[in-house]
Structures are given as C-alpha cells and as structure tokens.
C-alpha positions as CSV (number, residue, x, y, z in Angstrom):
1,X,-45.7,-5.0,58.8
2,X,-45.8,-3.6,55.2
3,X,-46.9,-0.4,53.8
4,X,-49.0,1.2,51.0
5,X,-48.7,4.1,49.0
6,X,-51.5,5.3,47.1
7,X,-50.3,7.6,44.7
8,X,-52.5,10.2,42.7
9,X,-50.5,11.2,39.4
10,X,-49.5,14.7,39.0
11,X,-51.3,17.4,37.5
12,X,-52.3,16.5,34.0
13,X,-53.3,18.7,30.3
14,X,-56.6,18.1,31.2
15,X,-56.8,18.9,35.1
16,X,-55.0,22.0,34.3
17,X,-57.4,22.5,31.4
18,X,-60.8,21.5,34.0
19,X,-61.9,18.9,31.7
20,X,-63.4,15.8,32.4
21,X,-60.2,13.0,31.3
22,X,-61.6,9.4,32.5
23,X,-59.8,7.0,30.0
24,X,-58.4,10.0,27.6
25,X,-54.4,9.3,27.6
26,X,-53.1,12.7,28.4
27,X,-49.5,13.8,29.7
28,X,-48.4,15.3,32.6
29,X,-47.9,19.2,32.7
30,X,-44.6,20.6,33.8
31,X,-46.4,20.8,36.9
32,X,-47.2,17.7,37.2
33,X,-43.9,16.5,36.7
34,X,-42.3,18.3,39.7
35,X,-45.5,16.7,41.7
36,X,-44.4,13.5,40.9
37,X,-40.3,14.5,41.8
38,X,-41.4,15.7,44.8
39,X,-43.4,12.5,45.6
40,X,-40.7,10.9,44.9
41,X,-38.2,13.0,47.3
42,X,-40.8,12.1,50.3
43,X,-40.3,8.3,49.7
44,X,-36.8,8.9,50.3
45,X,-37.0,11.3,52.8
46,X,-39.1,8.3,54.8
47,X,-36.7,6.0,54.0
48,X,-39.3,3.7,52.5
49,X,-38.4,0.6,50.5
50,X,-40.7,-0.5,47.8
51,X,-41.0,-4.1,46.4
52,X,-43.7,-3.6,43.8
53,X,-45.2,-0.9,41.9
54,X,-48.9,-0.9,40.3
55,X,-50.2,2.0,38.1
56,X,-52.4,1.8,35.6
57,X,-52.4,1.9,31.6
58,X,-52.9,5.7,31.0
59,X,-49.4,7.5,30.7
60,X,-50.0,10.4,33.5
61,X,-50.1,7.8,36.4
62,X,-47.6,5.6,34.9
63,X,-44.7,8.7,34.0
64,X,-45.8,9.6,37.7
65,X,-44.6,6.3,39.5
66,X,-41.6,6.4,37.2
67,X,-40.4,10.1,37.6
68,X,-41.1,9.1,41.5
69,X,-39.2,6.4,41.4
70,X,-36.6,7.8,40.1
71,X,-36.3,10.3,42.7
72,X,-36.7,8.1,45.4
73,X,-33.7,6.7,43.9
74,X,-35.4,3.5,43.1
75,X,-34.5,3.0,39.5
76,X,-35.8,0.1,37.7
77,X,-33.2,-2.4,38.5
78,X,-33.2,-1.0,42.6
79,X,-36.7,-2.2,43.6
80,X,-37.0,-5.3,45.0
81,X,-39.1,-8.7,43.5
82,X,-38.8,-12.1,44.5
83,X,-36.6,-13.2,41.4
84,X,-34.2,-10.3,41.9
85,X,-35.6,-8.2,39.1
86,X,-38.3,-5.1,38.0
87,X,-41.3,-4.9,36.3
88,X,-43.8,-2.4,37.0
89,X,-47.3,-3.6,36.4
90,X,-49.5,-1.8,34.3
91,X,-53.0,-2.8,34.7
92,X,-56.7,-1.5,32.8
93,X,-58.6,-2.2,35.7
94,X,-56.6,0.8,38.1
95,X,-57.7,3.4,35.1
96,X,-59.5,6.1,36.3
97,X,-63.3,6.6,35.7
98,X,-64.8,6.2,32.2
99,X,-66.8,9.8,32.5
100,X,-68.3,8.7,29.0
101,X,-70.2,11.6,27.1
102,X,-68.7,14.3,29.2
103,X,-64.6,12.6,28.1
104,X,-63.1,16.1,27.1
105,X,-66.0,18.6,28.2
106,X,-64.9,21.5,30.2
107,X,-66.0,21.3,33.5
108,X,-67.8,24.5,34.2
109,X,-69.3,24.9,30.8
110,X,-70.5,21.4,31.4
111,X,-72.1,23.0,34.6
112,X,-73.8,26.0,32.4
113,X,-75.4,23.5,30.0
114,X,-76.6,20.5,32.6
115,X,-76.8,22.8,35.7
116,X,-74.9,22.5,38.7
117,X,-77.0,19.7,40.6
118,X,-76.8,17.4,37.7
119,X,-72.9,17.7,37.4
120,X,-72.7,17.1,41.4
121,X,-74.7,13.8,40.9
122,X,-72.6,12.6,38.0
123,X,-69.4,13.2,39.3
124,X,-70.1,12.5,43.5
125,X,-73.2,9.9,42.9
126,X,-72.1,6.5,44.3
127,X,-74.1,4.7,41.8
128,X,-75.4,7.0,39.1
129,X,-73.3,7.2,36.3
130,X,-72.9,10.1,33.7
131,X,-74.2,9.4,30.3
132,X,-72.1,6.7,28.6
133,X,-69.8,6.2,31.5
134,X,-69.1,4.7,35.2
135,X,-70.4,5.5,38.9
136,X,-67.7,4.8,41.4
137,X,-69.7,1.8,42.3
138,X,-68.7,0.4,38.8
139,X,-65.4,1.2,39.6
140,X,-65.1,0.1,42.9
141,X,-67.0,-3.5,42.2
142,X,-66.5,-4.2,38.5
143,X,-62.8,-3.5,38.2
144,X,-61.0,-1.9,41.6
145,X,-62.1,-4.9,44.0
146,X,-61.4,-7.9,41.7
147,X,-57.8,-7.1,41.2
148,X,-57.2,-6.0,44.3
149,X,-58.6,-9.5,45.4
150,X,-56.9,-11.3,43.0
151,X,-52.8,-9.7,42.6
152,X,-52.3,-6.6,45.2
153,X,-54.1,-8.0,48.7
154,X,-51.5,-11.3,48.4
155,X,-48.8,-9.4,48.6
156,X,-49.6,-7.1,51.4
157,X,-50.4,-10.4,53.1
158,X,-46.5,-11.0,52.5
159,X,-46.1,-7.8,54.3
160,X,-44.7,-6.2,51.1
161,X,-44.4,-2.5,50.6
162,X,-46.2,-1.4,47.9
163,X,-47.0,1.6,45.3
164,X,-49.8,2.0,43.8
165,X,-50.4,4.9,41.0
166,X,-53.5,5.4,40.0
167,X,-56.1,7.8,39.7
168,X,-58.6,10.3,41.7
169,X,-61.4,7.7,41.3
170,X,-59.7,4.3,41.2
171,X,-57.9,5.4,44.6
172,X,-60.8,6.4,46.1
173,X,-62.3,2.8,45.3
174,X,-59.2,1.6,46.8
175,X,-59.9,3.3,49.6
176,X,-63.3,1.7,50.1
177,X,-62.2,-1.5,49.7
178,X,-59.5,-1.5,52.1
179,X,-62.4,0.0,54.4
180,X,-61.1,3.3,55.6
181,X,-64.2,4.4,54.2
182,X,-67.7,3.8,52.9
183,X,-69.3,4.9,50.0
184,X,-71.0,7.5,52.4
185,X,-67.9,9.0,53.4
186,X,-65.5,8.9,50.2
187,X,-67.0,12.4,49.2
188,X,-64.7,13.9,52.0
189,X,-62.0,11.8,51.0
190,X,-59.5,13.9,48.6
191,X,-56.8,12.9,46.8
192,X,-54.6,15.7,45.7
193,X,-52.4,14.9,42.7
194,X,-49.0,13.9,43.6
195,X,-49.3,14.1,47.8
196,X,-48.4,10.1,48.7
197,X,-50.6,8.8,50.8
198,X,-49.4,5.8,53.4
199,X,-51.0,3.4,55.3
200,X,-49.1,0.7,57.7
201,X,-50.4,-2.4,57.1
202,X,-50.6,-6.0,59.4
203,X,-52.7,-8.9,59.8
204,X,-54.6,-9.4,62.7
205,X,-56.9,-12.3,63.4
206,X,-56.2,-13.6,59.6
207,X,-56.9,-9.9,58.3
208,X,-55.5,-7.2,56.6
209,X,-55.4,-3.6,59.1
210,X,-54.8,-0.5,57.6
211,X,-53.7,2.2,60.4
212,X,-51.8,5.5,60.9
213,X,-53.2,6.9,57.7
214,X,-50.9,10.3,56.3
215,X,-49.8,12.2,54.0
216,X,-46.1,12.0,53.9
217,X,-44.7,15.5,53.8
C-alpha cells in the first residue's frame, strides 16, 4: 500500500487579491507560507514518508512543497529515490488553468462587467472555456491524464508515497482521473489552499484503488 498527497499551494498575491492567476507566476503571501509550514507539520505529525515530490512550474506550488518539506523534516537530501538521491519534478502539464482573457481580472469586477451567470460558466463549466483559455476538460484530458499516465500512476503501482503540488484546477483533474469523482460531481469537490489531502492507495485485480479519502489535520 502507498499513499498520495494532493497538495493545493498556499494562499497566493493573487487569491488574496480575488484575481483570476491561471499561468501568471505569482508568490506566496505570508499567509500562504504558514499554509504550507503547517502542511508540512501534518505530514509529520502522520508520520508519513515521501519518496517523490511532483509540483508544477509556477513558483507558489513549488515554494509550497518545499517550505512543506521542509517542515515535515524531509529536506532535499531526506526523501527517498531509487538511486539514493532528490529531485523534485517540476512539470508544465500540473500548472493550473490557463483562464486566458480574464489572467489578472479581478474576480467580482469581472462579475459586474460579464454578469454573474457568465462568470459561473467560465469558471465551473466542464467544457466551456473562458475567452482565450482552458475548460477543465482541457485540463483534465490534454495535459493532467497524459502525465499522470505516463510518470506518476507507475509509481503508485510501486506502492510509492507520493506528493503532488499543484493547483485548484490541475488537482481537481487529478481527482477525476483517479475517479473519486466525475466531471458531474468535481463542482462540490474543494480544494482549500494548503489542507493535504490523502488517499491510501493498492492494487486490486491489476488496478489502482484510491480509499479512506481525508484531510489530514
């Protein structure tokens, strides 16, 4: 048995500003920081080991897995690979949604412009992307699923722990693809920044399970 921890970074310039980020590189607030501390306090606390950390290539999720880490007391040359060393992989495809036009736009003045239905469809639409950007569907099947596929399912098939850092979006793809839900249900599906989220994984019948889903707190 392995585990996975999907990790929303902590609160970012922009979240605490209510603007729409997507692919903008922005930095974690102080806020954000202790978020990701205290993440990384409850991966101690639960005494859990990790033997490869994923994040993406935008600095909030990636400064989140490290000030985690850190606090977990699993410094760089503490978690575990094959070869006996680190690296963290940074990867394009776990970036959070490309919200196109509205990269930067305040949130509710957005919502006085464009009205309040057309908002809720661009941002909780399964397939309708806002202007210039990406429904979650892009997300879940043009980047989310093939590297999932293709680097992190293989080693959860190892029963490796793993950490994944990533965003609101590109975690709730995740969590479609590891089918805990459906693209009718990933609406009530929140992510709040820095709160790990674990699942126990196995393999049963020559497939990955993914049970006793929680917050660790």
């Amino acid at each position: 048995m392995g585990t996975l921890i999907l990790l929303r970074h902590g609160q970012s310039e922009w979240n605490l500003q209510n603007r729409f980020t997507g692919f903008k590189d922005v930095e974690l607030t102080d806020q954000g920081r202790v978020e990701a501390k205290e993440a990384g306090e409850l991966l101690a606390k639960h005494n859990i080991a990790i033997d490869h950390v994923f994040t993406s290539t935008l600095k909030r999720a990636n400064h989140t897995a490290e000030i985690a880490l850190a606090n977990a007391g699993l410094s760089a040359d503490k978690v575990r690979k094959n070869d006996g060393t680190f690296e963290m992989t940074y990867e394009p495809d776990l970036r959070e949604r490309d919200y196109g036009d509205l990269t930067g736009l305040n949130k509710d003045e957005t919502r006085a412009k464009f009205g309040d239905e057309q908002v809720h469809i661009w941002r909780r639409s399964y397939d309708t992307p806002p202007p210039g950007g990406e429904c979650l569907k892009d997300v879940v099947e043009k980047r989310v699923r093939p590297y999932y596929e293709a680097e992190i399912k293989p080693m959860l098939e190892e029963g490796k722990n793993i950490l994944i850092a990533a965003h609101g979006n590109s975690l709730r793809a995740m969590l479609i693809i590891l089918g805990v839900e459906t693209p009718d249900t990933i609406n009530e599906a929140e992510m709040p920044t820095g709160k790990p989220l674990a699942f126990d994984v196995e393999t049963v019948g020559g497939a990955l399970v993914f049970e006793n889903r929680r917050f660790l707190d």
